[in-house]
N, C-alpha and C positions, 0 to 999 in steps of 0.2 A: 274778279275779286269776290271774296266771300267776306259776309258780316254774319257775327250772330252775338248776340246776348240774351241778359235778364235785365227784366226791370221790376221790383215790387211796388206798386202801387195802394194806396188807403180808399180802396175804390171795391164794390162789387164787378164781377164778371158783366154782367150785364150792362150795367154804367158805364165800365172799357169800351165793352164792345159795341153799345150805343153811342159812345166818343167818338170811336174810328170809324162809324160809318154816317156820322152827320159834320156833312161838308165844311160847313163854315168853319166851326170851330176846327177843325183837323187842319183846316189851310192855314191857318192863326198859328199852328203849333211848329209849321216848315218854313224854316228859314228860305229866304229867297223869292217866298211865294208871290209873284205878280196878277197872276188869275187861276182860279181854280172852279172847276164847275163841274154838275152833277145832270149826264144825258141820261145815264137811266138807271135802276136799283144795281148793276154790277161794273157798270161804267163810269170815266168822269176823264176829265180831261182840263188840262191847265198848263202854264208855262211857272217854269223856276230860274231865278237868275243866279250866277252863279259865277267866280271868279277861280280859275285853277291855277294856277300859275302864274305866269303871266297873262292869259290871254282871261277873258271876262264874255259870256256872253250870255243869252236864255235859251233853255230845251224847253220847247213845245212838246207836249209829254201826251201821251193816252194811258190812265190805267184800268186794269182789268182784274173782277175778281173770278177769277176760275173757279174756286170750290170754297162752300160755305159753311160752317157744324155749328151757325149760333150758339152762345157764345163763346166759345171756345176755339174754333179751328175756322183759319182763312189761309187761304193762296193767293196771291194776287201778281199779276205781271206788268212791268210796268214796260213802254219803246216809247222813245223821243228823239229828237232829234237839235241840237246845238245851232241857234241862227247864224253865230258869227263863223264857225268852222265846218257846219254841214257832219261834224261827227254825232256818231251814230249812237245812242243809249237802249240797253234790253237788260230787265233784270225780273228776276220772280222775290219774291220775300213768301214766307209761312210763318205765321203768327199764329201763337199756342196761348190762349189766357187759361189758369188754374187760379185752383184759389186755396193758397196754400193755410189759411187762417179766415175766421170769419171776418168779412166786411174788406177785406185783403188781395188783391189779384195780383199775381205773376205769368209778366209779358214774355214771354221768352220769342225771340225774331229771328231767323236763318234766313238772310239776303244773300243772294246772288248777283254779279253785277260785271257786264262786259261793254266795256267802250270801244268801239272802229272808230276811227279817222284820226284826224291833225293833233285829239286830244289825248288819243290812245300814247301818240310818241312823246309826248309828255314822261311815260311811265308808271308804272304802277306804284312805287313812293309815292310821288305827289298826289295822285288820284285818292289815294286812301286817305291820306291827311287830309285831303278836302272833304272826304265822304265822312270819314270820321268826325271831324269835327261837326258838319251837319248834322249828324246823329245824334250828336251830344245836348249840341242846341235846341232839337227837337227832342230830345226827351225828356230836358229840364222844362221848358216851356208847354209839354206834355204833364206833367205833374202839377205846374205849376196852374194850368188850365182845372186840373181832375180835383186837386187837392188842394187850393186855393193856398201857394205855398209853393216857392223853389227849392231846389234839392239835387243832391246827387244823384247820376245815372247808376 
């Protein structure tokens, strides 16, 4: 499955990208979140709970940031693995902040995202409804965190 959008933000580049890489708050801003933790400047790791369908369970997750352009350009890779079904999660995202106005940044995101196992036969419908909607709520509660204020994605 592929994601990508924009999101404008009333935020500096700098401030974004000081956002996404201080833990706490970013875990605040993803739905699901049960624990999320920070092993080292490119590392972190945490479980999401998460309900797809019918079935409901948590991926124990590791993410990884591959390549850096402060503050502007990130890769990051994300693999986990689902408790209740043993299926599989591997996705990259690259995240682009501009600043298209002053005091202004624009997120643009191009996610990548493959599911193996029992949740895979699910389909890809439903999988995206589910991701989709997370996104959503992570980007309003992402605003809502930057610019003290909720809002459209």
């Amino acid at each position: 499955m592929n994601f990508d959008g924009k999101l404008v933000l009333d935020r500096t580049c700098p401030e974004v990208w000081d956002f996404l890489l201080d833990v706490e708050r970013f875990a605040a801003c993803v739905p699901g979140v049960q624990h999320f933790k920070k092993l080292d400047e490119h590392t972190f790791q945490g479980t999401i709970g998460a309900a797809v369908g019918p079935i409901s369970g948590a991926f124990n997750f590791c993410a990884s940031i591959l390549e850096s352009r402060p503050p502007h350009e990130m890769l990051a890779r994300l693999e986990g693995t689902d408790s209740a079904t043993k299926s599989k999660l591997e996705g990259k995202i690259a995240l682009t902040l501009t600043e298209p106005a002053p005091g202004q940044t624009e997120l643009a995101y191009n996610a990548t995202v493959g599911i193996q196992g029992r949740l895979a036969i699910l389909g890809d419908m439903i999988l995206r409804a589910t991701a989709t909607l997370m996104l959503e709520q992570f980007f309003v509660r992402l605003r809502a965190e930057l610019e003290g204020k909720s809002g459209k994605t």
